[in-house]
C-alpha positions as CSV (number, residue, x, y, z in Angstrom):
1,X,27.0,16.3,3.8
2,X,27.5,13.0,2.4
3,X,29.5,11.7,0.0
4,X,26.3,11.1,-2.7
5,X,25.4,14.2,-1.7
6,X,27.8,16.5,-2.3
7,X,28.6,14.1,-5.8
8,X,25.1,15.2,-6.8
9,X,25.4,18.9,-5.9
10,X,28.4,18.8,-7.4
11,X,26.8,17.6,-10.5
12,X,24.0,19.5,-10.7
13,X,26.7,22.9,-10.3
14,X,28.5,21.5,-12.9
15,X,25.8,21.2,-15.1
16,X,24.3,24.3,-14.3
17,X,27.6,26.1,-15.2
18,X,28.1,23.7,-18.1
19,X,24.2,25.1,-19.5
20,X,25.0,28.8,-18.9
21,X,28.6,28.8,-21.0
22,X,27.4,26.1,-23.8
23,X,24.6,28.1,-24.7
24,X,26.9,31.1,-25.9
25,X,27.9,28.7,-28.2
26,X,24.2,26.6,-28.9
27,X,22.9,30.2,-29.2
28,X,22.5,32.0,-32.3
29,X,23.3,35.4,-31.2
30,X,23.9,34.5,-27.7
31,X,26.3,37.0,-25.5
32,X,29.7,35.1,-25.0
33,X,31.4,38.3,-23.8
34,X,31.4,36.4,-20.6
35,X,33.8,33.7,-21.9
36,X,36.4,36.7,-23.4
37,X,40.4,35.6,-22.0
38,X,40.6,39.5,-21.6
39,X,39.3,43.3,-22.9
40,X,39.3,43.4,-26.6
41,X,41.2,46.2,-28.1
42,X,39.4,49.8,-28.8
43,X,39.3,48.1,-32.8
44,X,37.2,44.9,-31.9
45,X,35.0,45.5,-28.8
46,X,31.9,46.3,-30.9
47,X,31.9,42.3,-32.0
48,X,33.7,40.6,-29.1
49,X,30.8,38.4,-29.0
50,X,31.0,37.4,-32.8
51,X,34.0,35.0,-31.2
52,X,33.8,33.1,-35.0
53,X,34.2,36.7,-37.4
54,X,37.9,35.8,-36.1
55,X,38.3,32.6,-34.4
56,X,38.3,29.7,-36.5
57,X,37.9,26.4,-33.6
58,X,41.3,24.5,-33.2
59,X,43.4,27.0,-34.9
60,X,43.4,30.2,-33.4
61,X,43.3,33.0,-35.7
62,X,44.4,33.1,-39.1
63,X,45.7,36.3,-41.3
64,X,42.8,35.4,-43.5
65,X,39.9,35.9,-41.1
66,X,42.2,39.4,-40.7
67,X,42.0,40.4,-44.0
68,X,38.0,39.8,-44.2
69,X,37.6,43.2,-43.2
70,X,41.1,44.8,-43.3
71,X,42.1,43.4,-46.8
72,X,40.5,46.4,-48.6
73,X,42.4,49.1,-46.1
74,X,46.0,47.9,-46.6
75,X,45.2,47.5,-50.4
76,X,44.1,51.0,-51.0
77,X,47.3,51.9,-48.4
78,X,49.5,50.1,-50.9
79,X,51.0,48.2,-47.4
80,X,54.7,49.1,-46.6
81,X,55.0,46.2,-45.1
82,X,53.5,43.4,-47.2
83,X,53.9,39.6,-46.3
84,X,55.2,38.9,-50.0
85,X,58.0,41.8,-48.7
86,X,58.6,39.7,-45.3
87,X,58.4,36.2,-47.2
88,X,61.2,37.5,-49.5
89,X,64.1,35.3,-48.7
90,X,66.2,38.2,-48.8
91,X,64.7,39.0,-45.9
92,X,65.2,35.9,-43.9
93,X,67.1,37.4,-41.1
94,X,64.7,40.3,-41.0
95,X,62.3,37.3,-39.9
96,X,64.1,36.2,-37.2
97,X,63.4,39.0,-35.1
98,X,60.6,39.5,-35.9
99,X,58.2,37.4,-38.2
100,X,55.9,39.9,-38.6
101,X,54.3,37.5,-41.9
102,X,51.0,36.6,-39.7
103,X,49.0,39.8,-38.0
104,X,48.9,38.3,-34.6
105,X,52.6,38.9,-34.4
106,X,51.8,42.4,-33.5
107,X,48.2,43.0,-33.3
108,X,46.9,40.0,-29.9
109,X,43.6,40.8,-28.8
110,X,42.9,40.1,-25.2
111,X,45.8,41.4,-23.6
112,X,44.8,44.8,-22.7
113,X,47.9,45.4,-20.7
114,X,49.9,45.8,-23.9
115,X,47.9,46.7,-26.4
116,X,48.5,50.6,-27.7
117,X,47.2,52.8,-30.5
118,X,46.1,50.7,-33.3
119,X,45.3,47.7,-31.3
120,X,49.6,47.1,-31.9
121,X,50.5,44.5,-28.6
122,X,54.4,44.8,-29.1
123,X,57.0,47.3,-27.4
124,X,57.1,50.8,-28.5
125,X,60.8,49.6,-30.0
126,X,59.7,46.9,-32.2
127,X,60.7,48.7,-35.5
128,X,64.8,48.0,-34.0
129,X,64.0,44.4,-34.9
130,X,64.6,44.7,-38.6
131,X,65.9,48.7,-38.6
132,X,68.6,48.6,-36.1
133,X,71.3,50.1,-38.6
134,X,69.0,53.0,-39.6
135,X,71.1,55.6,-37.8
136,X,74.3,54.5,-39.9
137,X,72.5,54.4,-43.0
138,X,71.1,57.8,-42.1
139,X,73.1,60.3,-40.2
140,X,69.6,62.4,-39.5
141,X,68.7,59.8,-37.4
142,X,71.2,59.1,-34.7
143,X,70.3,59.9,-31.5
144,X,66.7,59.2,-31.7
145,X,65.1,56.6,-30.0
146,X,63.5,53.3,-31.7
147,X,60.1,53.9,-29.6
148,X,59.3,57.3,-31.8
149,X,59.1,55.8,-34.8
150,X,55.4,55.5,-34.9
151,X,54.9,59.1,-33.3
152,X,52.8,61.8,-35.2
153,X,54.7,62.9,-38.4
154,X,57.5,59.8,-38.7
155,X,56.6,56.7,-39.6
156,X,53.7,54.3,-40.1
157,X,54.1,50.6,-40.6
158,X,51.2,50.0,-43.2
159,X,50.8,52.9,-45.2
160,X,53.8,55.5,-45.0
161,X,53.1,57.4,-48.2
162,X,51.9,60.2,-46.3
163,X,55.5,60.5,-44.6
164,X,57.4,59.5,-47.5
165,X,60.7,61.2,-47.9
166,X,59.7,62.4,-51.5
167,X,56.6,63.5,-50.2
168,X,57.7,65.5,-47.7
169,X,60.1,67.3,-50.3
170,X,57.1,68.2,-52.9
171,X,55.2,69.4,-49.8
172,X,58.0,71.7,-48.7
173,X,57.6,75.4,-47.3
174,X,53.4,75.3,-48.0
175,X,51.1,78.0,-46.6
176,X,48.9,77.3,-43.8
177,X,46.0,77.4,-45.6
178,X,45.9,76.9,-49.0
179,X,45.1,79.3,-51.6
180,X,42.0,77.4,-53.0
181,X,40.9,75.2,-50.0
182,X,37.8,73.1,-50.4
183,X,36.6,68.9,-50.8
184,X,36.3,67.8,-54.1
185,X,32.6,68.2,-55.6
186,X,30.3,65.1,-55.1
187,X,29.5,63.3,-58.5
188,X,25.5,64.1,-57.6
189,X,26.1,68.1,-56.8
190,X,26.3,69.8,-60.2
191,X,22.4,68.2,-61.6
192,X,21.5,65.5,-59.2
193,X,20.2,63.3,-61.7
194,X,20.7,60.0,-63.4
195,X,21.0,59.8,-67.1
196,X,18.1,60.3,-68.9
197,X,16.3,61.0,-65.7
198,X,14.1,63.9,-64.9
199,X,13.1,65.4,-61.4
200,X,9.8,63.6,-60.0
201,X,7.5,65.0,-57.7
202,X,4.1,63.5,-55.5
203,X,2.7,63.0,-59.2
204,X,5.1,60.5,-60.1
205,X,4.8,58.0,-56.9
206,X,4.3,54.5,-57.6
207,X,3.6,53.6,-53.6
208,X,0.6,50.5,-53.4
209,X,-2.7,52.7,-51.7
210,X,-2.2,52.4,-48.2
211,X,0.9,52.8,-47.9
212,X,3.4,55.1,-46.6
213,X,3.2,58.1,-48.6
214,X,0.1,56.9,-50.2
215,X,-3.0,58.6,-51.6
216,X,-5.4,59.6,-48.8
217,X,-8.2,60.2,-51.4
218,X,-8.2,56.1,-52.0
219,X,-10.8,54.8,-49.1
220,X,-8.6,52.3,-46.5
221,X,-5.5,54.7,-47.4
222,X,-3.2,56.8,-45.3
223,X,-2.0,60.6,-46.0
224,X,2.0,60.6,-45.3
225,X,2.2,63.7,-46.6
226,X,5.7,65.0,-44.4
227,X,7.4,61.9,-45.9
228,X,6.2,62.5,-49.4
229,X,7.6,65.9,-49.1
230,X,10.7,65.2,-47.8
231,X,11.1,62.6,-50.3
232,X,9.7,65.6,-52.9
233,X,13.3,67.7,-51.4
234,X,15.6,64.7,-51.8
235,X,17.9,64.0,-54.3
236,X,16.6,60.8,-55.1
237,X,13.7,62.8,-56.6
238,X,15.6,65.2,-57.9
239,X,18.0,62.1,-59.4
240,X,14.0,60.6,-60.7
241,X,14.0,57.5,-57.8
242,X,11.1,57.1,-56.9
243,X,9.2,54.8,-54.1
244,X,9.3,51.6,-55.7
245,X,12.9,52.1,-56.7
246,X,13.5,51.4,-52.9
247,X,10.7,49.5,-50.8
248,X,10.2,47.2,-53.9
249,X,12.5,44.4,-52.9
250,X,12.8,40.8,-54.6
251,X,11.1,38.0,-52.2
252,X,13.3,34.9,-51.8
253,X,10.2,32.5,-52.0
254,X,8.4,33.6,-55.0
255,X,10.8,36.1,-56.7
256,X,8.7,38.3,-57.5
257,X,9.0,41.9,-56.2
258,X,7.2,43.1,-52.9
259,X,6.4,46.1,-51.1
260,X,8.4,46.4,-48.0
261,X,7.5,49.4,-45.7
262,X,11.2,49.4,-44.1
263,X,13.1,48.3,-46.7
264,X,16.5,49.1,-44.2
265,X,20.2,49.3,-46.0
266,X,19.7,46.0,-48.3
267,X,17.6,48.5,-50.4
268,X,20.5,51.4,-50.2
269,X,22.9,49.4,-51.2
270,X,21.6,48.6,-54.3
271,X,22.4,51.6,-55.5
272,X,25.1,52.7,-52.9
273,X,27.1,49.3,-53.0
274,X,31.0,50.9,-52.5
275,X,29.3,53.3,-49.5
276,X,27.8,50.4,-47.4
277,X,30.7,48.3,-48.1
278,X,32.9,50.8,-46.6
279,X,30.0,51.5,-43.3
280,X,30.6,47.7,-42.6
281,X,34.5,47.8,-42.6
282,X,33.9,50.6,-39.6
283,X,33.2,50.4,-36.0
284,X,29.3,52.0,-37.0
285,X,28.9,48.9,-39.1
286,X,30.8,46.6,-38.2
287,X,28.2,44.6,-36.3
288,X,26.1,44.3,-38.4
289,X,28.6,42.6,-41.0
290,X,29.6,40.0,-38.0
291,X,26.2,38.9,-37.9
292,X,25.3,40.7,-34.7
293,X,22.3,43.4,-33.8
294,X,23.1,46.9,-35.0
295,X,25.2,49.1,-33.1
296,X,23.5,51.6,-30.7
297,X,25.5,54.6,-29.0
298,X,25.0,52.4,-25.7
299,X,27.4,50.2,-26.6
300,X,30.3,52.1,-27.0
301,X,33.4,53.1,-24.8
302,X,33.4,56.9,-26.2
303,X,31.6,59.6,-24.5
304,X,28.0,59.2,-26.3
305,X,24.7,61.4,-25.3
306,X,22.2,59.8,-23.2
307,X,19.4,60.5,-25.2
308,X,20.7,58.4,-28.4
309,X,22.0,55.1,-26.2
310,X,19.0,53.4,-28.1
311,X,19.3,55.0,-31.5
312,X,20.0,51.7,-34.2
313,X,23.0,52.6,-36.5
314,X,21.8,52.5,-40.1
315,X,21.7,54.1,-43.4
316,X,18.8,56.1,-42.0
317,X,20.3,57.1,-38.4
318,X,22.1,59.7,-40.1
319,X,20.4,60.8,-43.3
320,X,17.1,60.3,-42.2
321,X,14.5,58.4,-43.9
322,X,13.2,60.2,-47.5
323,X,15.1,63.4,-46.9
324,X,18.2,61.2,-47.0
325,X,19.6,64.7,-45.6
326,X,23.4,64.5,-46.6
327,X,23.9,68.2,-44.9
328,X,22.5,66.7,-41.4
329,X,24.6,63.8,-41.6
330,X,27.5,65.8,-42.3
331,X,27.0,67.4,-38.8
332,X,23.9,67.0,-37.0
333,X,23.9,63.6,-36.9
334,X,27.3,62.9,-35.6
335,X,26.7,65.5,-32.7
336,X,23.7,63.8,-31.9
337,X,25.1,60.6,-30.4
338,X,28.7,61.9,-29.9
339,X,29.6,63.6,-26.5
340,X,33.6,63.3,-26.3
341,X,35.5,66.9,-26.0
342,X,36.6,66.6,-29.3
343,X,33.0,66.6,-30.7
344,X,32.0,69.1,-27.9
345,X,34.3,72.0,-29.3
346,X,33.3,71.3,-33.2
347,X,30.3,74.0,-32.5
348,X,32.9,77.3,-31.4
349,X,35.4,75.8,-34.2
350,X,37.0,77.9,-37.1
351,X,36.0,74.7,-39.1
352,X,32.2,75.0,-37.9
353,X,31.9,78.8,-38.6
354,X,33.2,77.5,-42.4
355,X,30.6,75.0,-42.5
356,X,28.3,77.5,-41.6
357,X,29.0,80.1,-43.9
358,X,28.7,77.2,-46.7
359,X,25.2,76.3,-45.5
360,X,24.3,80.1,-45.5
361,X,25.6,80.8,-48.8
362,X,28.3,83.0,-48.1
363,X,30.3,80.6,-48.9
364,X,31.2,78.5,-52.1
365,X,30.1,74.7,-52.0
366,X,32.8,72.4,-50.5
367,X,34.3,74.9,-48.5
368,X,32.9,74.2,-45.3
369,X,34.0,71.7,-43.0
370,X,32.1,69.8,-41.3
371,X,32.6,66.6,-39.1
372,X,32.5,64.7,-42.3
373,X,34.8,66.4,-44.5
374,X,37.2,64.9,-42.1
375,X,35.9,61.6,-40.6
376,X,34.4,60.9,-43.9
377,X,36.6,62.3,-46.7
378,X,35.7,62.4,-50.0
379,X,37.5,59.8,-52.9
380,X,37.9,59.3,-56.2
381,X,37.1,56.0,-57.0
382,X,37.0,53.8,-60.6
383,X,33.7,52.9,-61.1
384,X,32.5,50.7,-64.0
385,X,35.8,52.3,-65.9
386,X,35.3,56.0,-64.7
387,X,36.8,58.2,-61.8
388,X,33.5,59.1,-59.6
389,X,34.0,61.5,-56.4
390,X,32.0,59.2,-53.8
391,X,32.0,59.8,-49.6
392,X,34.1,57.3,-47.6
393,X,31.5,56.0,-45.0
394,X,34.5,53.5,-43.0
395,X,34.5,56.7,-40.3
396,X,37.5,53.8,-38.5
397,X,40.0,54.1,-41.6
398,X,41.6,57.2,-40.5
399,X,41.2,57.3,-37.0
400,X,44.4,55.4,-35.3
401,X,47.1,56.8,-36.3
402,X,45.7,60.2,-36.4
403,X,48.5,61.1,-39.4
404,X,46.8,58.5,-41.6
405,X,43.8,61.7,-42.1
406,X,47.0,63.7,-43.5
407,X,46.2,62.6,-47.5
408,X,42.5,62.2,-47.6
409,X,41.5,64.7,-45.4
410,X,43.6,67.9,-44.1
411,X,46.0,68.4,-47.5
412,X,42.6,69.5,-49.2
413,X,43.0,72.5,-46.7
414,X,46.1,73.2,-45.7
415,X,50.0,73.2,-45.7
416,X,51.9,69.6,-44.8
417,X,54.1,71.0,-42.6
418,X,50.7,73.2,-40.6
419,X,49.0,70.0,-40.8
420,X,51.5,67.3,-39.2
421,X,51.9,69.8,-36.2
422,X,48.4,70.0,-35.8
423,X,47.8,66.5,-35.6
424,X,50.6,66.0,-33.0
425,X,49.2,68.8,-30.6
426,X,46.8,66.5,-28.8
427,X,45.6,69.9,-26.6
428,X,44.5,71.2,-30.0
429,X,43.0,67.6,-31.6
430,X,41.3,67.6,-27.7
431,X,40.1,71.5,-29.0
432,X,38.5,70.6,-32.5
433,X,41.6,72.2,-33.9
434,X,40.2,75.8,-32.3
435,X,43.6,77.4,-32.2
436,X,47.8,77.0,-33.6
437,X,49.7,74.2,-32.6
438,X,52.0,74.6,-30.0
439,X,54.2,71.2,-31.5
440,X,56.1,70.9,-34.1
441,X,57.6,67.9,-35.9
442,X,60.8,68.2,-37.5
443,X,60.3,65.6,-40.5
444,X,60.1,68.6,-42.8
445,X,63.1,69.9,-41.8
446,X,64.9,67.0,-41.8
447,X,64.6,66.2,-45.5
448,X,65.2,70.0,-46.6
449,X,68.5,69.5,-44.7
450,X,68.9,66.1,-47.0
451,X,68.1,68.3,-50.6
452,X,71.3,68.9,-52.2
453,X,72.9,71.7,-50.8
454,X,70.5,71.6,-47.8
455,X,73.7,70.7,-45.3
456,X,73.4,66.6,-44.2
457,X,74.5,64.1,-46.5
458,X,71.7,61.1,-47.7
């Protein structure tokens, strides 16, 4: 080959190559994942190929692109470790070893090899950095090692209150269970209806003629009469929402309201603003809020059934369209695209044979416990200046560490001290909690022995 020659075909390589990586980037939408420096943690795979949700060009990442979707988790956590806390000048020499004021100090994507629980990228250790004198300034802790802080049951870095020392010490010596377990009621449960409202029934649509649901005696018209009747069962009648309330959506050329058979989740959260906001904080929505094509169970590094890889994660891939069944999303759903051993053993549970008796009515109402009770707890939140029990739908915020479900999810049950050995026994997690624990964490018993009179002094 000549020189020209092999200039040219050089050339026209080089080009080629050039064409295939640029248009990630001329794109919209295009996959980059082949342009990722390394695997993204178990946090961020779902929009590796969003590279902008947190790469700003020529400056790496920034705590702020962070905080776009984490902000809202550390604020309810109240953060133990906030940067006004590190930027302190107090804490100066607390800095030094570790300046842990931006959130790539201890959470760097792409480097698989070190990246733990959490997506944290630093040593097991890294809490000596700034707590080396902790077993002077607390006898109780000499002899432990600096790489079990972060175990099951100690310590968290961003929200502790669940391990706090006075916590523990309110929590002390609790029964397994608890005498009156069950989830707080749901705002909706007691009348299912909005002020002023009254129930509605096929009488009472407002669907244009033709349409879904609409009136098969008007020539050119259709008879959806399953949907009208699950609508007719749904607590959006019951609550007097009708059709128009949600496929009557404002048209950005003309303003004026149109019918829109699929109206998707812009129409949900109208009404249900705080719930999606909290599905696009977690890994079900998360791509969705990056810009990118919906999740589908074929995307994901979990166990998932083979029959939902396709299924498109939205409001209506769990509750169904016009049921909006809250009961099958509670369960049904999640076992329809989740196929992990943890999911597996939910059916011969104690916590399914609950959620069973609830559904059958031997039960009373939030006594059951279903995958949602715990994956998606129940909250009080303030809403336009009143406390409103409403269903956390970021399924993510209490996932990694597993302790962080010990507030929201398992004290509505049972015992601290039952609940932290649980939660460490990863042969019973692994189980659906279908058993004891066989661990135990000694946190408890370490600040008894601190109470006055308990034997170690503070």
């Amino acid at each position: 080959m000549g020189a020209r020659t092999g200039i040219l075909v050089s050339s026209i390589l080089a080009a080629a190559v050039g064409g295939y990586y640029g248009a990630a980037f001329a794109v919209p939408g295009a996959d980059r994942r082949d342009l990722l420096p390394g695997r993204t943690t178990r946090g961020h795979y779902l929009i590796e190929s969003a590279c902008g949700a947190c790469h700003t060009p020529f400056h790496g990442v920034s705590s702020d692109a962070c905080l776009r979707c984490h902000e809202a988790a550390l604020t309810a956590a109240e953060d133990s470790h906030p940067p006004s806390k590190l930027s302190d000048p107090r804490n100066a020499d607390r800095v030094a070893g570790l300046d842990a004021r931006a959130c790539v100090a201890c959470h760097r994507e792409h480097a698989p090899d070190r990246a733990r629980a959490g997506g944290v990228t630093l040593p097991a250790d890294f809490c000596a950095a700034c707590h080396q004198d902790i077993a002077r300034e607390r006898p109780s802790h000499q002899g432990f090692a600096f790489a079990g802080c972060a175990t099951t049951g100690c310590h968290r870095y961003h929200d502790n209150r669940g391990l706090y020392e006075g916590f523990l010490a309110r929590h002390l010596h609790e029964p397994e269970v608890l005498a009156s377990p069950h989830v707080p009621p749901l705002a909706h449960a007691s009348n299912g209806k909005r002020p002023g409202s009254r129930p509605l029934d096929r009488s009472d649509r407002d669907d244009p003629p033709g349409q879904a649901g609409g009136d098969a005696r008007t020539p050119g018209a259709r008879d959806d009469g399953a949907l009208v009747r699950a609508w007719e069962g749904s607590a959006h009648a019951r609550g007097g929402v009708s059709c128009a309330a949600c496929h009557g959506l404002p048209d950005a050329a003309t303003g004026m309201t149109i019918w829109k058979e699929h109206p998707g989740g812009a129409s949900c959260g109208r009404c249900h603003a705080l719930e999606q906001e909290g599905f696009a904080h977690g890994a079900h929505g998360a791509r969705t809020a990056a810009g990118l094509s919906p999740l589908t169970p074929a995307m994901a590094r979990l166990p998932m059934r083979l029959e939902a890889r396709g299924t498109s994660l939205g409001c209506d891939a769990c509750h169904a369209a016009h049921a909006y069944d809250t009961r099958r999303a509670a369960v049904e759903a999640c076992l329809g695209c989740h196929d992990d051993a943890h999911s597996r053993a939910y059916r011969a549970s104690r916590h399914a044979l609950l959620w069973e008796r609830e559904l059958a009515g031997a039960a009373p109402p939030g006594t059951g416990v279903s995958c949602a009770t715990c994956h998606l707890p129940r909250r009080v939140s303030r809403v336009r200046g009143a406390d409103v029990v409403r269903v956390e739908h970021d399924q993510s915020a209490d996932l990694r560490p597993r302790d962080k479900m010990l507030r929201g999810s398992c004290l509505t049950c049972h015992g601290l001290g039952f609940a932290i050995d649980s939660l460490a026994d990863d042969a019973l997690v692994e189980r659906n909690f279908n058993g004891r624990p066989s661990a135990h964490v000694g946190s408890l018993d370490m600040v008894e022995r601190r109470l006055p009179g308990g034997g170690t002094k503070p």
